[in-house]
Structures are given as C-alpha cells and as structure tokens.
DRENDREN-12945 format. One record per residue (C-alpha): residue number from 1; chain; x, z, y. Coordinates in steps of 0.2 Angstrom, whole numbers, plus 5000, padded with zeros to 4 digits. Layout:
# residues N
SITE,NUM,A,X,Z,Y
...
This chain:
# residues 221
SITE,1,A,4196,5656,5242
SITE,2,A,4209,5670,5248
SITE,3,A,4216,5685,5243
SITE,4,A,4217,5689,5226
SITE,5,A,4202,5698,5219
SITE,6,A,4203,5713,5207
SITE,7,A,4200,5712,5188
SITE,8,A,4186,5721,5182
SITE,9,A,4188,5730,5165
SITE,10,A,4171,5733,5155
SITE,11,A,4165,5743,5145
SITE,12,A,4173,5738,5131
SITE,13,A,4190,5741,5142
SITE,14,A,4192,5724,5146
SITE,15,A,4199,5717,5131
SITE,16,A,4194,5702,5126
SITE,17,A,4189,5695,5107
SITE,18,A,4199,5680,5108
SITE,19,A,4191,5664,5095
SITE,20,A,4204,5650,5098
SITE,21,A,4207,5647,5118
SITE,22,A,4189,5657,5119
SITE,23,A,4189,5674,5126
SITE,24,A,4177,5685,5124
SITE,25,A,4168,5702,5131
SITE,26,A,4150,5702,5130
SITE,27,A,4142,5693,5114
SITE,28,A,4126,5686,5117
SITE,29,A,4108,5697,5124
SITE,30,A,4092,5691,5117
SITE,31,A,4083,5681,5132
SITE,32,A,4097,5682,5142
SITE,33,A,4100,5667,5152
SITE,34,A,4117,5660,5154
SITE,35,A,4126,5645,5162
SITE,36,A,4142,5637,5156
SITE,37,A,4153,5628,5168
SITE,38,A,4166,5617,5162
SITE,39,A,4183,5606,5169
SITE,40,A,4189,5592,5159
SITE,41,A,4207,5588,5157
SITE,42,A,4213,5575,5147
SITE,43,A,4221,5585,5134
SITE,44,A,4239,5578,5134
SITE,45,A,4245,5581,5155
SITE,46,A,4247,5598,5164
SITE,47,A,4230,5603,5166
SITE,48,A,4219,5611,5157
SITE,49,A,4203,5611,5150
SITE,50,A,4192,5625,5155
SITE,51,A,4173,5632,5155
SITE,52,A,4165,5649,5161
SITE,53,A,4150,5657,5153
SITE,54,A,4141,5667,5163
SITE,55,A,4124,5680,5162
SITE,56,A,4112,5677,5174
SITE,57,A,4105,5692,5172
SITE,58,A,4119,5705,5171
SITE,59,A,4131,5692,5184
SITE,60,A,4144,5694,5171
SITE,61,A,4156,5682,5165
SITE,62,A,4155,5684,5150
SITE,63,A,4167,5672,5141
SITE,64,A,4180,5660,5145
SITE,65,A,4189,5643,5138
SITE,66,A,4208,5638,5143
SITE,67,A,4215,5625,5132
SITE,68,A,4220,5606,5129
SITE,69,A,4209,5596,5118
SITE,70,A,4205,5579,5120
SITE,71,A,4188,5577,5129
SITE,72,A,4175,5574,5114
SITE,73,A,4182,5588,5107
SITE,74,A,4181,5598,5119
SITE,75,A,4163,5595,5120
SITE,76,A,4159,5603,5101
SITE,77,A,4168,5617,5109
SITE,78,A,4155,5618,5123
SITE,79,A,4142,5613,5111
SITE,80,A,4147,5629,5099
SITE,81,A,4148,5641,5113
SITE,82,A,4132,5635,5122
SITE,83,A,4120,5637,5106
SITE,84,A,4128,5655,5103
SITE,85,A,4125,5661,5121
SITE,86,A,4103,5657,5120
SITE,87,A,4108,5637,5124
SITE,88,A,4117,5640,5137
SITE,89,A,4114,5628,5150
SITE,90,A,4130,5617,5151
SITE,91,A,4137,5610,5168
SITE,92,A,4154,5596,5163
SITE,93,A,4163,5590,5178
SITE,94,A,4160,5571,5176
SITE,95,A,4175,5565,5186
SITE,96,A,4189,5555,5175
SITE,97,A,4188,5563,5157
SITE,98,A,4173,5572,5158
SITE,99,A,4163,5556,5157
SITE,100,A,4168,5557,5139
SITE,101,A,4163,5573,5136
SITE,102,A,4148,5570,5144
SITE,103,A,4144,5557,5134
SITE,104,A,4148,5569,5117
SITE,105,A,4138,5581,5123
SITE,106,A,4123,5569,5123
SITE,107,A,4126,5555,5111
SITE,108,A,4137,5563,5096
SITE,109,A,4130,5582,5095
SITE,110,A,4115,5581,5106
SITE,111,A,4114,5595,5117
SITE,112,A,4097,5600,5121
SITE,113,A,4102,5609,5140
SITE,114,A,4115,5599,5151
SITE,115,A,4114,5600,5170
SITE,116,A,4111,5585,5182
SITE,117,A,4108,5582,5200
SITE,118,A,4090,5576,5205
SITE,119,A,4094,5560,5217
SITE,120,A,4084,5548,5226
SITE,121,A,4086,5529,5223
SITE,122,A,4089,5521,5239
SITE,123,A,4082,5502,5231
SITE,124,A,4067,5511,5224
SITE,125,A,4063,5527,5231
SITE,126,A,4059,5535,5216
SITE,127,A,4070,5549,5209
SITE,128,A,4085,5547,5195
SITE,129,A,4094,5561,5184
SITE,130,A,4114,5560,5185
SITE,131,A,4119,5570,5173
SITE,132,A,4134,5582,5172
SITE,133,A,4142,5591,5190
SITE,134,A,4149,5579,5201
SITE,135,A,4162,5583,5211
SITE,136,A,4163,5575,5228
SITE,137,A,4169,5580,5246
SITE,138,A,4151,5587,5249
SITE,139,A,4149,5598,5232
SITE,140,A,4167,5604,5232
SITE,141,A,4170,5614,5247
SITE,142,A,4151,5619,5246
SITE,143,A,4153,5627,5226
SITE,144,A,4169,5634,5233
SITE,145,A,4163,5642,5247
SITE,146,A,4149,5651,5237
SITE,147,A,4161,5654,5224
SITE,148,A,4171,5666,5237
SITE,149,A,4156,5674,5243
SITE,150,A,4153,5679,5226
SITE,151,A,4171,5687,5225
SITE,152,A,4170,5695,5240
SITE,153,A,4152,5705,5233
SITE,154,A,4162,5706,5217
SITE,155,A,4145,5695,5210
SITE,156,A,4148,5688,5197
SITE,157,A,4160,5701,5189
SITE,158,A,4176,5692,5181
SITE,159,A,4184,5703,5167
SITE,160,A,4196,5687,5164
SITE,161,A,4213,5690,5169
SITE,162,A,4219,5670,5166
SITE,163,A,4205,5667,5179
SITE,164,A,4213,5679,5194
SITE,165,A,4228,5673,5191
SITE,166,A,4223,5655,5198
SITE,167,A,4214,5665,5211
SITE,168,A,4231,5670,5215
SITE,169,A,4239,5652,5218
SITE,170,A,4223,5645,5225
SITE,171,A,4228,5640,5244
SITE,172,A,4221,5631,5258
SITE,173,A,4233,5616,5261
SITE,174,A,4239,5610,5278
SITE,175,A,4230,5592,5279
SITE,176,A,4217,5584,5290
SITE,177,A,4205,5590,5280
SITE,178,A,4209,5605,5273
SITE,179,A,4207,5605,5257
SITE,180,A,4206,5621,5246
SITE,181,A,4217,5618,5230
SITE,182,A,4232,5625,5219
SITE,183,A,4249,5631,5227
SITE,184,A,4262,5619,5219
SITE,185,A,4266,5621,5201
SITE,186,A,4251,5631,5197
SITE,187,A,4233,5627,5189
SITE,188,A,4216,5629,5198
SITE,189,A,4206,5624,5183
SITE,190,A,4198,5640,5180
SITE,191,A,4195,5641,5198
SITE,192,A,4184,5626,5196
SITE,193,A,4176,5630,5179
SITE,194,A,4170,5648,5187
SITE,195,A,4163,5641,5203
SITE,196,A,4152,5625,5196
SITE,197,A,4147,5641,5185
SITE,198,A,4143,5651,5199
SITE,199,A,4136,5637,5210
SITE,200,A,4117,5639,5216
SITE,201,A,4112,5621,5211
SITE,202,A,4117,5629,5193
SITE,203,A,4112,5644,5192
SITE,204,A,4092,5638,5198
SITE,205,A,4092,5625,5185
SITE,206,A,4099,5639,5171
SITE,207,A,4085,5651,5175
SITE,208,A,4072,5642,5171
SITE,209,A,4061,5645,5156
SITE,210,A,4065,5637,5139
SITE,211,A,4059,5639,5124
SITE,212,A,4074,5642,5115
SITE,213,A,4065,5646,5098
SITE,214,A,4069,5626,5092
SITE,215,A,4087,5626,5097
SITE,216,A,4094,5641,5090
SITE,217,A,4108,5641,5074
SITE,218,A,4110,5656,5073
SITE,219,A,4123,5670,5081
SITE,220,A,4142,5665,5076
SITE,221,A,4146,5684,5080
C-alpha cells in the first residue's frame, strides 16, 4: 500500500462516538449487510488488537476497535459489536492469539456467523471448513493488494483517522521477498483489520442471505 490516502469526513463531520476503544460513525441500517475484520494481539506487547466493521451496501467503514485485551476478551468485544451491526459476519485472524479468540467466539459466546476457508482434503477429497482468516504468504499480499485497489477508488470509505495513520508507516521493505509491513516503530494492525475486512473471500461470504430474525438482541445504540 503507498501513499497515504485522505480521510473522509461524513456526514456527521467525521466525528466519531467513541464506546471504549470502539469508534463509531454510522450505527446499524436494517438489512444492511456488514463484515467485521479483526487482528489478534496478545494483549500485554506492542501490538494491538484491532477489527473493522464495514457496510457492504454503503462501502463504508463504519466502526472501528484499537486496543489491548487479552484474546477471549477480545472476542465478547467482537461478539457485542457483531450482534449490534445485523450479525455481522466476523473474520479473526487465527495466527498466534487469535486461535484463542477463535475459539471464544465459538465455544464460550457462540457466535452464529464466523468466516472460514472452504479446503479440499488431500487424504480424502472431500471438503473441510477452517474457520477464522488465515494469514499465509498466498492470502497476505493477495488481501493487501485488493486492499490498495480499494484506496485508490476510495471504496470502501474510511472515516478513521487511527487507520490512515498506519497507512502512513505502511512500507514495502527491502528483502528477497518483499514484504508489505510497518516502518519500524509503527503498528500495521489496523492495516490488517481493514483489508481481511475488505478482502473478496470476505466480503462474498458476508453477502449472503441470513435470516437474521433468531439472532438479534436488540440495538445497543
């Protein structure tokens, strides 16, 4: 991703309700479809937890998370803001920590909508859910490369300001293979949050149907 993409105020002037380490600038629209993207930190090192909410229909983000929880909760954070936004579709990175908020999100608060890959079982042929994003060499430059073609349309609009500001510091480093990541001393935790949001394998399983009637607890707003 370079450059560093302009803010977007809305209509609201871009000012943000802010609930804890949530911001906020649109609240929830009947039948609107939305996806959550989220990065796990550990909760006691540098990085920082984060997660995107984003509108299929308007291509807004809508909401954002920065902060350090421990990984379970973390995931009542997710499991909070996904039932306010229509049961939001939620996509945890699964690498290091997020296993353990994958696992919260299923075992502890049951969440009805969590993304996974479809894969094909080499032994058996047949095809087995692995649930939660997985970040590998293959999925990472591909989500970040979708992630700047979005920018550069200025699709999905970002109204967060803690978001361009890792856009900012988001550099390609010098190295065999390249790799797309944070200058040092800055954080690309957002960056990542926003493009498993944004990413294509995402957004298709968010915009199907569901009958969200069974699922909803009512608007927190």
């Amino acid at each position: 991703v370079s450059g560093k993409p302009k803010l977007v105020r809305g209509r609201d002037e871009g000012v943000a309700k802010e609930l804890a380490s949530w911001w906020i600038w649109k609240t929830p629209i009947a039948e609107h479809p939305y996806v959550i993207g989220a990065d796990v930190a550990g909760g006691t090192g540098k990085d920082f937890s984060s997660a995107h909410v984003l509108d299929l229909q308007t291509e807004e983000y809508v909401a954002t998370f920065r902060g350090k929880l421990d990984p379970d909760e973390f995931a009542f954070q997710l499991n909070w803001m996904g039932r306010t936004y229509n049961v939001a579709l939620i996509a945890p990175e699964k690498n290091g920590e997020g296993r353990a908020t994958l696992l919260t999100l299923q075992k502890q608060v049951f969440y009805p909508r969590i993304f996974f890959h479809q894969e094909v079982d080499e032994w058996s042929g047949g095809v087995r859910h692995t649930w939660g994003w997985k970040t590998t060499v293959r999925s990472r430059p591909t989500m970040l490369a979708q992630f700047a073609s979005a920018l550069r349309q200025q699709k999905p609009t970002l109204y967060c300001e803690r978001t361009v500001n890792e856009l900012g510091s988001f550099i390609r480093v010098e190295s065999p293979q390249k790799l797309a990541e944070a200058a040092e001393g800055a954080h690309d935790d957002m960056v990542i949050s926003a493009g498993i949001a944004n990413s294509s394998e995402v957004r298709m399983s968010g915009s199907e149907y569901v009958d969200l009637s069974e699922y909803m607890d009512g608007d927190v707003f």
